[in-house]
PALUM-903454 format. One record per residue (C-alpha): x, y negated, z; residue in one letter. Coordinates in steps of 0.001 Angstrom, whole numbers, padded with zeros to 6 digits, always signed. Example, Ala and Ser with C-alpha at 12.3 -4.5 7.8 and 13.67 -1.06 7.14 Angstrom:
BEGIN
+012300+004500+007800A;+013670+001060+007140S;
***
This chain:
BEGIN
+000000+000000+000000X;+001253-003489-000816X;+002229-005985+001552X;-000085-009059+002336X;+002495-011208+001104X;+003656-009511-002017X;-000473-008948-002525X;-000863-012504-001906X;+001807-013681-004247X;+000691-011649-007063X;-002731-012370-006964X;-001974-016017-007141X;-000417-015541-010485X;-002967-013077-011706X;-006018-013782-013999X;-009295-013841-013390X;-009496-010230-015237X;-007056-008778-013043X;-008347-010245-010018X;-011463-008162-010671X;-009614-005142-011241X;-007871-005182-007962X;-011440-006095-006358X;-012876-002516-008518X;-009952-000314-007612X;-010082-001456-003766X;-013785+000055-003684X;-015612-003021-003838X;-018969-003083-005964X;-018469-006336-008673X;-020418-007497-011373X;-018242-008083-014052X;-018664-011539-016160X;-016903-012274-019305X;-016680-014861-022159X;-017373-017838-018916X;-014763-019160-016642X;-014910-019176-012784X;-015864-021943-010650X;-014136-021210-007235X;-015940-023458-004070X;-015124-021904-000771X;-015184-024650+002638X;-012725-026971+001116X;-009737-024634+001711X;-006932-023614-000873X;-007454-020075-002780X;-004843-018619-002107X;-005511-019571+001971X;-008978-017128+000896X;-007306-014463-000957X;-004287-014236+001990X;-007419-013818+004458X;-009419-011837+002001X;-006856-009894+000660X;-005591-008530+004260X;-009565-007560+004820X;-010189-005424+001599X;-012654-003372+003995X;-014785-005833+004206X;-018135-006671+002565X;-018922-006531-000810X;-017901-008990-003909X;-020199-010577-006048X;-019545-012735-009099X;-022587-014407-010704X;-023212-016472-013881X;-024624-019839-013509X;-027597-020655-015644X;-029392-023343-016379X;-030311-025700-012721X;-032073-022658-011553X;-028768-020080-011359X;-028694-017537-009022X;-025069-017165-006727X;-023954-014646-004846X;-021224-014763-001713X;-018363-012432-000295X;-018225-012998+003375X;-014896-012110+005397X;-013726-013039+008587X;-012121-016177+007473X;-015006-017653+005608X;-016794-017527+002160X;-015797-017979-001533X;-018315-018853-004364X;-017377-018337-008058X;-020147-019428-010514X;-019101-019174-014332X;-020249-022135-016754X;-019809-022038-020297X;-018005-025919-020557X;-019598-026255-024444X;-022832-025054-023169X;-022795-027901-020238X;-021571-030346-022732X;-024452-029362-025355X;-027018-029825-022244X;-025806-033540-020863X;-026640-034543-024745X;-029786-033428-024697X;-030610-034692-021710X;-029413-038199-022710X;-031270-038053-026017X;-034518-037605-024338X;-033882-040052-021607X;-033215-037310-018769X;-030645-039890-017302X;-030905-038170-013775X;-030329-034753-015598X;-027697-035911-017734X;-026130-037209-014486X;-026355-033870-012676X;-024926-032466-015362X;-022357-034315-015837X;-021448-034268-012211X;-021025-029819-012825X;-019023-030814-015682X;-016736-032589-013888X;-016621-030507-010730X;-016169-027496-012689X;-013624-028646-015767X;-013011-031740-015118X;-014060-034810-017650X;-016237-033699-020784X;-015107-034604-024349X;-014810-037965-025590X;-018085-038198-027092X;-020142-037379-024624X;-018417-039696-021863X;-018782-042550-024507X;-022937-041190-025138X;-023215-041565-021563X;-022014-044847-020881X;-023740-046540-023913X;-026976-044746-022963X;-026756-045984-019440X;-025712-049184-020296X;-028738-049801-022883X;-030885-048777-019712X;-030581-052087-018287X;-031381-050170-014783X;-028513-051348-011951X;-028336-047829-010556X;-027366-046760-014320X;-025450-049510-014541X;-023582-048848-011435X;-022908-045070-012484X;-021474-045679-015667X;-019002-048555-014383X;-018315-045782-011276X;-017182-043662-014495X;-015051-046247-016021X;-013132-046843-012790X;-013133-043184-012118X;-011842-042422-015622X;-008834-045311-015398X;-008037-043714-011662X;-007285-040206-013033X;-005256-041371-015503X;-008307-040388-018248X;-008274-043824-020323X;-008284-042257-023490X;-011529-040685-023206X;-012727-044450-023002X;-013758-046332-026536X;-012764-050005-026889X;-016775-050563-028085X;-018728-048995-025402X;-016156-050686-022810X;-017348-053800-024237X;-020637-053043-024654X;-021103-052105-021265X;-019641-055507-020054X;-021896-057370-021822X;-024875-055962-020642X;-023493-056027-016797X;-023142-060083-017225X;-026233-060311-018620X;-027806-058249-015651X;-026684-060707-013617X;-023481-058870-012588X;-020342-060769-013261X;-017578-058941-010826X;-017992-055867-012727X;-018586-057441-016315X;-015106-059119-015895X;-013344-056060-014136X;-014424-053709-017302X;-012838-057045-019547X;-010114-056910-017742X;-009635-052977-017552X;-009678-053499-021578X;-006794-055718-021922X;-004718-053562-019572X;-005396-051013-022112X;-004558-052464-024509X;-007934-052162-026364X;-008051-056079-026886X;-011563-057144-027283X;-011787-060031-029944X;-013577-063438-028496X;-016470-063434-030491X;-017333-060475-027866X;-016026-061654-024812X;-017018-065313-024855X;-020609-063969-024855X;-019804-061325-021922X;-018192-064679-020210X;-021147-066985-021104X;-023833-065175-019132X;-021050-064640-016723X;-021243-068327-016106X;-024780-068630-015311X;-023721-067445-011727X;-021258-069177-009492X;-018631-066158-008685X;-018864-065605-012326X;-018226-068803-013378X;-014978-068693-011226X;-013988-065258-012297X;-014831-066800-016228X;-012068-069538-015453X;-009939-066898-013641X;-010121-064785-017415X;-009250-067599-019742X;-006214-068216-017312X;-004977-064798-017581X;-006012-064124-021292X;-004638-067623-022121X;-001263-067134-020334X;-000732-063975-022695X;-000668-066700-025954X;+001178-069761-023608X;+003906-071758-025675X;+003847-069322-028769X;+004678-065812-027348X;+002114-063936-029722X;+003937-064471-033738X;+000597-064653-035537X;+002409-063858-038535X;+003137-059605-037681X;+000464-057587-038663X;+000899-055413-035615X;+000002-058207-033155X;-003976-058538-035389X;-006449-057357-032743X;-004212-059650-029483X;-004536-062508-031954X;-008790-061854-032549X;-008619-062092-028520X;-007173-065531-028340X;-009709-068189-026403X;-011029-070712-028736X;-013155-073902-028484X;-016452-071840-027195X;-015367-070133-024412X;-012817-072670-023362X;-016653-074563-023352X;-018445-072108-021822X;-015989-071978-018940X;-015432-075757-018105X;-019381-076162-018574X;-019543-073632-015290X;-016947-074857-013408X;-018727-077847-013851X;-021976-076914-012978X;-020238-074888-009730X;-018334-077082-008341X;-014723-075870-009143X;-013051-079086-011006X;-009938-078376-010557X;-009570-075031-011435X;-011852-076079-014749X;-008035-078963-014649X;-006309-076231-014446X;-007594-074790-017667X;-007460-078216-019731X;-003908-077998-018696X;-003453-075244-020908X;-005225-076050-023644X;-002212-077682-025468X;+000060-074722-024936X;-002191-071943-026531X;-003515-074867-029550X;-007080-075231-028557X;-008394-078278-030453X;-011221-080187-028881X;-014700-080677-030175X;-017299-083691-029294X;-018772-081311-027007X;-014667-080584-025088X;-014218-084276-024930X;-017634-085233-022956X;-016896-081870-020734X;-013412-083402-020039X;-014802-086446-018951X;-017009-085059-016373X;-013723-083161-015493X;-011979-086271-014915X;-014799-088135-012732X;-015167-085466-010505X;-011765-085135-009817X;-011107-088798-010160X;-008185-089243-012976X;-009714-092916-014204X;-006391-092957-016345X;-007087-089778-017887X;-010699-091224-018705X;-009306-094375-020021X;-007291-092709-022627X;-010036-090579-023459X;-012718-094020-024065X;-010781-094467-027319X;-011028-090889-028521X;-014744-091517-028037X;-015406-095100-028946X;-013925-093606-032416X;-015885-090734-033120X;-018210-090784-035413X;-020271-087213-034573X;-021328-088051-030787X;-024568-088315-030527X;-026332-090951-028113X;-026651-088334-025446X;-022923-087823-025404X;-022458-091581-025376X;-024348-091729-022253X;-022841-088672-020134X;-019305-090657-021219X;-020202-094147-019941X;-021911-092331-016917X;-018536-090651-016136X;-016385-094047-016343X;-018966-096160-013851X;-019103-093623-011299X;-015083-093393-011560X;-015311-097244-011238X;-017517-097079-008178X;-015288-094045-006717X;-012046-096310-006803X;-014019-099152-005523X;-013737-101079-008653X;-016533-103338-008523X;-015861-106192-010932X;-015184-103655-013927X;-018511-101491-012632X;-020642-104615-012837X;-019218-105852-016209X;-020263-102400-017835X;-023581-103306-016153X;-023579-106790-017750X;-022210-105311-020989X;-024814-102889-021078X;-027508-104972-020847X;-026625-107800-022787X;-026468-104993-025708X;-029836-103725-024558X;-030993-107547-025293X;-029319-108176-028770X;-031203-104570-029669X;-034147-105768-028429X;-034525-108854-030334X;-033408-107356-033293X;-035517-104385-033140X;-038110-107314-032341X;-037424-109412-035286X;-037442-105894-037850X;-040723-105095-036732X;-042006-108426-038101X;-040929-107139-041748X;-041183-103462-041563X;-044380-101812-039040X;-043180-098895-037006X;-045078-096432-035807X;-044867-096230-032128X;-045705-092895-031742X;-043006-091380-033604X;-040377-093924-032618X;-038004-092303-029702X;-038264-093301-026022X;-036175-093404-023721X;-034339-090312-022354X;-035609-088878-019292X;-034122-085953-016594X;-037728-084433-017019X;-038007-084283-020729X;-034916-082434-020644X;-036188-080381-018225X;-039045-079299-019906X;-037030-078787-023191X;-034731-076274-021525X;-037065-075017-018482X;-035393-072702-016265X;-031819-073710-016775X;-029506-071551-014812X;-032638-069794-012947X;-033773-068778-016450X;-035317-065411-015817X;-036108-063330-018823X;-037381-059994-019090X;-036004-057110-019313X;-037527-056774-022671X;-035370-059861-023717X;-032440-058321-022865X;-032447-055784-024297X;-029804-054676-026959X;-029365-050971-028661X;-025962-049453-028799X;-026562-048987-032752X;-027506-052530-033182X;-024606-053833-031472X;-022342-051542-032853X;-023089-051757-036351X;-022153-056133-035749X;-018751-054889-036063X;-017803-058451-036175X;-019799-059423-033203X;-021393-062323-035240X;-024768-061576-032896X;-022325-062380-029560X;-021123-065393-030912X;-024321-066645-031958X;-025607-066068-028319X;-022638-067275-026688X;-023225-070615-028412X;-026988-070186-027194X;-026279-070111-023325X;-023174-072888-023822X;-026294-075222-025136X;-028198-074157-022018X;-025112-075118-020090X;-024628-078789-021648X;-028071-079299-021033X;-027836-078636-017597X;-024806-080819-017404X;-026907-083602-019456X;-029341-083576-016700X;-026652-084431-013873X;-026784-088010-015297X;-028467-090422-013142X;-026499-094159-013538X;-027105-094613-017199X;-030232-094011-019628X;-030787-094376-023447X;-033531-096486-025322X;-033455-096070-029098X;-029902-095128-028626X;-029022-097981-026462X;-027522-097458-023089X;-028967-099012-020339X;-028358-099092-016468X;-031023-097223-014413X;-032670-098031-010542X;-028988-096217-009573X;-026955-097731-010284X;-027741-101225-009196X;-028223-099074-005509X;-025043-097976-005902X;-022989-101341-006885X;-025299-103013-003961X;-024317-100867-001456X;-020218-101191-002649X;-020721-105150-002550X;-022636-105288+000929X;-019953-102262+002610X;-016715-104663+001394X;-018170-107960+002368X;-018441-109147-001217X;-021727-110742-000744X;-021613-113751-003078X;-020050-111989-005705X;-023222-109446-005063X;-025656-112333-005638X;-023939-113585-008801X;-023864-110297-010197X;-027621-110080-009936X;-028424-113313-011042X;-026074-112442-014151X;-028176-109080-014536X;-031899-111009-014309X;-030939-113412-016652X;-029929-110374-019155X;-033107-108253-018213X;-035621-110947-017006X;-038112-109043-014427X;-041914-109456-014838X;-041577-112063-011684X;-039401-113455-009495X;-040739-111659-006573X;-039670-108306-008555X;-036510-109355-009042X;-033953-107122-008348X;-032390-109879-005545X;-035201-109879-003636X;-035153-106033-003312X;-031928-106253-002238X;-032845-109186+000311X;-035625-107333+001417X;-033525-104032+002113X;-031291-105942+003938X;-033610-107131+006661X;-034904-103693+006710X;-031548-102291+007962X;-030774-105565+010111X;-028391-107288+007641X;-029889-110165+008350X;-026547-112569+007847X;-025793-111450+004594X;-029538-111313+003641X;-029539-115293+004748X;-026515-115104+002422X;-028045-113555-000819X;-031103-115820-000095X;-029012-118885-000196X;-027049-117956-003520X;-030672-117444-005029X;-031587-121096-004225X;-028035-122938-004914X;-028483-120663-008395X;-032276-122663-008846X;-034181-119314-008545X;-037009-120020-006730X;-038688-116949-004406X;-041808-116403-002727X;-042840-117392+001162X;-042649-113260+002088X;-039231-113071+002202X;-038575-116628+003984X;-041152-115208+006147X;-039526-111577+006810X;-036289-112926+007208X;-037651-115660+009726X;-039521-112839+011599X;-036581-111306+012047X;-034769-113700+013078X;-037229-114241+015631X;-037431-110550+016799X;-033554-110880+017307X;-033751-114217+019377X;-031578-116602+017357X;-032535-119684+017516X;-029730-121374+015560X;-030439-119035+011987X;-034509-119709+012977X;-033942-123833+012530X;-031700-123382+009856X;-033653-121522+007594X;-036953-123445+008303X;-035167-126211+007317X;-033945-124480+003418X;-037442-123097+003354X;-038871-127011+003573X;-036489-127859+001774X;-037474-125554-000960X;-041080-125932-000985X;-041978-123038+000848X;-045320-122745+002476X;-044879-120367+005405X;-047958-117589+006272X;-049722-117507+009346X;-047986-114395+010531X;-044563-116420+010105X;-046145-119536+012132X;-047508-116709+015042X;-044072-115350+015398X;-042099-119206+015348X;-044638-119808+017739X;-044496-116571+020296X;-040796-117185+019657X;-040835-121098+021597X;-043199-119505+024163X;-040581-117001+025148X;-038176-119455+025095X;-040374-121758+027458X;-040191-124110+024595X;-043997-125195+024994X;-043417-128341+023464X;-042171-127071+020250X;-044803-124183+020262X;-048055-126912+020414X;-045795-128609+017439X;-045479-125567+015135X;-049445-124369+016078X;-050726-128325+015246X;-048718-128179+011856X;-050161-124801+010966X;-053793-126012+011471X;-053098-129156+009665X;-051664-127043+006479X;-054665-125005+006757X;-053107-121527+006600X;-055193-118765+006425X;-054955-116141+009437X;-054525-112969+006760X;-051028-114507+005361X;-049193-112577+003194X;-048000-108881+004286X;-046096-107877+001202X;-042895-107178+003405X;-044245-105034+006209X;-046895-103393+003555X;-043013-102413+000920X;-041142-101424+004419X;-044090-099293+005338X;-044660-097597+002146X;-040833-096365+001651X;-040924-095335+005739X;-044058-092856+004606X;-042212-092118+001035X;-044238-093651-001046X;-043242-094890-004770X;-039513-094271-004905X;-039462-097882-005769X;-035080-100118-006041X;-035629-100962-002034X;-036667-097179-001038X;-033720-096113-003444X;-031299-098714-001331X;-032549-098031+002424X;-032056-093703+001485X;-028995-094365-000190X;-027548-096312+002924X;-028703-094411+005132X;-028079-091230+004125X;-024759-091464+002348X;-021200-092085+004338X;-018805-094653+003260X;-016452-093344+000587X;-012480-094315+001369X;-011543-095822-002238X;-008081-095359-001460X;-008034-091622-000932X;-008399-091025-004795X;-005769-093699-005583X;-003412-091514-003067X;-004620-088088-004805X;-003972-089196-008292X;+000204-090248-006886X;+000847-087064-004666X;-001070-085311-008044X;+000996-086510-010311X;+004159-085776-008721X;+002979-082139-007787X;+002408-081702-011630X;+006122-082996-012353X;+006999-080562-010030X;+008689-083352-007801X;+007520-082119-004242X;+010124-084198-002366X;+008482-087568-003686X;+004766-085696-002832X;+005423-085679+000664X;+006852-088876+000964X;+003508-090224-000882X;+001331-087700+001655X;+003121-089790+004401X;+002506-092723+003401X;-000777-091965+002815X;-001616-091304+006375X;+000114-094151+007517X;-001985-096708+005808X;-005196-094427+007723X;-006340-092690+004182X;-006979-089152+005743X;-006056-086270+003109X;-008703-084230+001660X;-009300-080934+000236X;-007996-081760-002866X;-004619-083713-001544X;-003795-080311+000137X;-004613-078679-002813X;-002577-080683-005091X;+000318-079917-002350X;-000348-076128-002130X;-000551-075568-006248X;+002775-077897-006230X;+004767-075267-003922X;+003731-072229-005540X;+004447-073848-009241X;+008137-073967-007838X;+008186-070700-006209X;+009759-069750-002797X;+008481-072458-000907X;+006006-070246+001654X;+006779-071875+004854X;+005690-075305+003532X;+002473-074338+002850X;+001958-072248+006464X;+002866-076005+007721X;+000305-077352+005856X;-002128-074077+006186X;-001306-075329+010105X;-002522-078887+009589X;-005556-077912+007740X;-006706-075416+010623X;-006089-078433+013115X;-008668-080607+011015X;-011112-077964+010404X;-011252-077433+014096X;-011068-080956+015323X;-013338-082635+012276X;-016470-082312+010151X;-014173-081467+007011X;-014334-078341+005143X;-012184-076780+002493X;-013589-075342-000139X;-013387-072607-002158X;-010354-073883-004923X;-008059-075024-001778X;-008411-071638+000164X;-008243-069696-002848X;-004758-071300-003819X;-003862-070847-000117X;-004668-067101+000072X;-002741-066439-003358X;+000632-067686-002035X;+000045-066319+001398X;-000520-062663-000938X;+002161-063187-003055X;+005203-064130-000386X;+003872-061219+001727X;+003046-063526+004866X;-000426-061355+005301X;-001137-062045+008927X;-001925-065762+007020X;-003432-064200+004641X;-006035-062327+006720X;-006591-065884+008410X;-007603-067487+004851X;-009502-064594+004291X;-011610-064655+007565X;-012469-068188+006995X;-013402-067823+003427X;-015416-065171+004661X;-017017-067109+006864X;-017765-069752+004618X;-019443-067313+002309X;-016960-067802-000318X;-016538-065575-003508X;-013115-064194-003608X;-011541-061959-006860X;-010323-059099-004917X;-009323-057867-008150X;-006823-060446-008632X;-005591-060148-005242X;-005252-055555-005613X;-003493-056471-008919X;-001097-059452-007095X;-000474-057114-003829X;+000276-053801-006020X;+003240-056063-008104X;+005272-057407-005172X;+004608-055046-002331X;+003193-051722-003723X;+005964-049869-002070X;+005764-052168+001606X;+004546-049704+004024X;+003854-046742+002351X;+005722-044263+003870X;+005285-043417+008194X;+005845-045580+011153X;+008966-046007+012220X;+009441-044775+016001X;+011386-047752+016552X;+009769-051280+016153X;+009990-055205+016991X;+006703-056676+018485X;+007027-058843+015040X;+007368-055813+012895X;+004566-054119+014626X;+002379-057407+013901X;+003110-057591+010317X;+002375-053808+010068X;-000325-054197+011472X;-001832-057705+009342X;-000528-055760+005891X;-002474-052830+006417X;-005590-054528+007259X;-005018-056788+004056X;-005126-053527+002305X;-007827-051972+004036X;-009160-055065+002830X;-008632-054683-000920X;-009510-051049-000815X;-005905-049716-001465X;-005556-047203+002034X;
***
């Protein structure tokens, strides 16, 4: 009799035919199978742990090998002492020949179980039936399908299976994920292309990133793909001219997606990573179009470069293909830079500008009419926020069915130059600009004339009153009436302003604005001489009472009674008796009726219980509600920006000094022009844990919070110089802050600097500090899903 071991080792090495010859001639009953292979499953253990323990029993129960038909298969088990072993035999073509049927009649839960033998049993099907089943799960529009057949992909790419994976289907199934409204696994299976090598041509993937961008992670991870994509072509790498290089070339970014991604960063709120990407542009030749030059602009206001918009205005003032919309989203870009930088004189000359042209337009549209009749229902009117809004309705939160979504396999396929893609990529990037078109609020068109709205004038009041610059206010006004007379003085855009004034308690500089109007020979009405004397009353000065009764005689100004009640209770407070029988005799001689005009306390009344958002309800909310902005911050940003782009980080800091010592506190984008400034140089990691330091010392002690783009840029140096104990600190408060972060880009950045840190066992002997950073790497990893 052989040994266990011998037995052991030869069994190991012996076929599945011999195997059940040494089970027949041991005394065992079988049942023999042939033409099918064996599926062993026995409690997770090795075979040849269950032959060693089965082998050394041979007296033991009998052996039973069954076939496998079908779901309903019958299976039969050998027991030993050890435990149990189950071999069920599958034909693999069979199987195979089974998942397609099931996917061609829809069985996807079949198909799946199928699939799931397949693999347990031989691994991976063939090529064509891994590709049927994605495409047919993908067409499904259902998430859980959706999910399964991405699960595949990833599971595929993990066991070293990408060739069973088609470059269409890959894309196809990343289109429909973005268009279901999932954008983390859309761009994963985009970037799980190029890694292959199977380089997707734009016309596809700008599509895949436009409904990407419809979604604020996606529109991030659509910037963070043009990066990478775009660094691949950077400062003429690719040689367009060999043939070989074709299908990278077809993937280059062009006009529309570089579009599609600045309209979402836009839209989002991540400016300067949508900087980042214009900062590029040159180096991979993307030209701009009308539509790139008004997206730039918004660019530039939100992030403040007024230079950058200045050299732009000529670009635009030359064009000849904006249309009037553009026009308008331009101009509405420059005044709100002017107003950010606290630029008042060249904010109110636009004003001025603006509506003297609204004027000369007028009268000669005017004086046209005379000779030619227009029709006035088919001439244009002026562009509203809710026309636009019922000409695109839905926006971003445009819901369509499923039915709308959905796409065939053989339909997109046979598009083999994905002319379909493009055209709907260029259908969402309208949706986009529209959305962007309705963000304007300080300018409107007329005919295609640009005039100011209710906004702006709020806006440019509330500069001139914060900085003191109350006559210039009133001349500015008095400029802008004479340009747009209003219907009456007493609807003047001045006497708002007055009238807001008192409301908050301004009552100096509304004595100011009110004396301007008469030294400028505009006459007003009693109200506001009678709400600012009422007022003046309530607050017990005596000196600005007498003074203004006196301009208010001197005027011509017949007081109300409610004016005369309140001089009067005013003296009797005072114990001024005399003066009180002096006021009541002159108000019965004038014969002023006891109603007397209410217009003030009837306007403050009606914007206190939100009434018509009338200019003075628009000033009081705008006061109210919005802080102070520190002009000189953005003049600060653009210096310490400019020398963190020129790479000279010595001159930054002295500039970030400075900056605090004149009181301008830095803001989320100071630090982040800092923070992008150190890694462009490389190396310089315990510079930005000093400044990681100061920001965690605001955050706690102020109202300020960093957003996404500044924490991002944080956490990707912290990653990349392996100081993960910071890391794990960025993440926390991202986290926290319910922030979207591309672990993807973070597994990619960790596996190519410290794939090998850590990996093998502890070391018995260990520094608390070692122990620490042991400790804050692995949880990074645990983190990224790479234990």
């Amino acid at each position: 009799m052989l040994s266990t071991r011998k037995l052991k080792r030869q069994v190991v090495a012996l076929s599945p035919r011999v195997l059940f010859s040494l089970l027949s001639d041991s005394g065992h009953e079988t049942t023999r199978v042939s033409r099918c292979r064996m599926l062993v499953s026995w409690s997770s253990r090795p075979v040849n742990e269950f032959l060693e323990s089965s082998l050394t029993n041979l007296n033991g129960p009998t052996v039973v090998v069954g076939i496998q038909g079908g779901f309903n298969h019958q299976s039969y088990s050998f027991s030993t002492l050890a435990g149990t072993i189950l071999v069920q035999a599958r034909d693999p073509a069979k199987l195979c020949m089974e998942i397609e049927n099931a996917i061609d009649e829809d069985r996807f839960n079949d198909a799946w179980k199928l699939f799931e033998q397949h693999l347990h049993m031989d691994g991976f099907p063939r090529k064509s039936i891994v590709n049927k089943l994605l495409t047919s799960y993908s067409a499904s529009l259902g998430v859980p399908w959706l999910e399964k057949a991405y699960g595949l992909v990833e599971q595929a790419i993990e066991e070293s299976k990408e060739n069973l994976l088609e470059k269409e289907p890959l894309i196809y199934l990343s289109f429909v994920l973005a268009k279901c409204g999932l954008p983390v696994p859309a761009s994963t299976v985009l970037r799980k292309l190029i890694q292959m090598e199977q380089y997707p041509p734009v016309t596809a993937w700008s599509a895949i990133l436009a409904h990407m961008s419809l979604t604020a992670p996606g529109a991030y991870l659509a910037a963070e793909l043009i990066l990478e994509i775009g660094y691949l072509f950077q400062d003429g790498r690719v040689d367009p001219r060999k043939k070989i290089n074709a299908p990278l070339i077809a993937m280059k970014p062009n006009t529309i997606a570089m579009n599609i991604a600045l309209t979402g960063c836009l839209l989002f709120g991540t400016t300067r990573k949508a900087e980042q990407l214009l900062d590029m542009m040159p180096r991979i030749g993307i030209r701009a179009d009308t539509n790139l030059l008004i997206i730039m602009a918004h660019i530039y206001e939100r992030n403040g470069r007024r230079e950058e918009l200045r050299k732009l205005q000529r670009h635009i003032d030359e064009s000849q293909s904006l249309t009037d919309t553009q026009f308008r989203q331009f101009y509405n870009c420059l005044l709100t830079c002017h107003l950010k930088f606290g630029d008042l004189d060249a904010a109110s000359n636009m004003v001025l500008i603006m509506l003297r042209k609204a004027r000369e337009a007028r009268n000669s549209f005017a004086t046209a009419a005379l000779f030619f009749p227009i029709d006035k229902k088919s001439s244009p009117g002026p562009v509203s926020q809710e026309s636009l809004s019922h000409k695109e309705s839905g926006g971003l939160g445009n819901n369509r069915s499923n039915k709308d979504l959905r796409i065939s396999y053989e339909e997109f396929y046979r598009d083999r130059n994905f002319l379909k893609l493009e055209t709907e990529a260029k259908e969402v990037l309208s949706t986009l600009l529209v959305e962007l078109q309705m963000q304007v609020e300080l300018i409107t068109t007329e005919r295609g004339i640009l005039q100011p709205t209710e906004k702006i004038y709020v806006k440019l009041v509330k500069a001139f009153l914060e900085s003191g610059k109350t006559k210039e206010l009133a001349a500015f006004l008095i400029k802008a009436e004479k340009e747009d007379s209003p219907a009456s003085n007493d609807d003047s855009a001045l006497v708002h302003v007055i009238n807001s004034c008192i409301s908050l308690g301004w009552l100096d500089q509304a004595h100011d604005l009110l004396d301007e109007m008469r030294l400028a020979g505009i006459r007003t009405s009693s109200s506001v001489y009678a709400s600012l004397l009422k007022a003046y009353c309530k607050a017990n000065r005596t000196g600005e009472v007498t003074a203004l009764l006196r301009d208010a005689r001197r005027a011509g100004i017949q007081l109300d009674s409610s004016s005369y009640n309140a001089l009067i209770e005013f003296r009797v407070i005072q114990k001024d008796t005399k003066e009180a029988l002096h006021i009541f005799k002159e108000m019965k001689e004038a014969k002023i009726p006891r109603t007397g005009h209410q217009e003030f306390e009837m306007l403050v009344k009606g914007c206190a219980e939100g009434g018509e958002a009338g200019l003075m309800a628009k000033l009081l909310r705008e006061i109210k509600e919005e802080q102070a902005a520190d002009s000189g911050v953005h003049d600060w940003n653009n210096v310490i920006h400019f020398f963190c782009k020129k790479r000279l980080m010595q001159d930054a800091e002295k500039a970030l000094k400075k900056m605090r010592s004149l009181g301008h506190a830095p803001n989320a984008q100071t630090f982040h022009s800092m923070v992008t400034g150190y890694a462009a140089i490389g190396g310089k990691y315990i510079e930005v844990t000093e400044l990681w330091g100061e920001m965690k010392s605001i955050a706690s002690a102020t109202s300020m919070k960093f957003d996404q783009e500044l924490l991002d840029s944080v956490l990707y140096t912290f990653v990349r110089g392996g100081f993960f104990s910071r890391a794990n600190e960025v993440v926390d408060m991202m986290e926290k802050g319910k922030m979207f972060i591309d672990k993807y880009k973070y597994r990619t950045l960790y596996l190519k600097y410290h794939k090998t840190l850590y990996k093998g066992k502890t070391p018995k002997i260990q520094t608390e500090s070692q122990v620490k950073k042991r400790e804050a790497a692995l949880t990074l990893k645990k983190w990224l899903g790479l234990n």
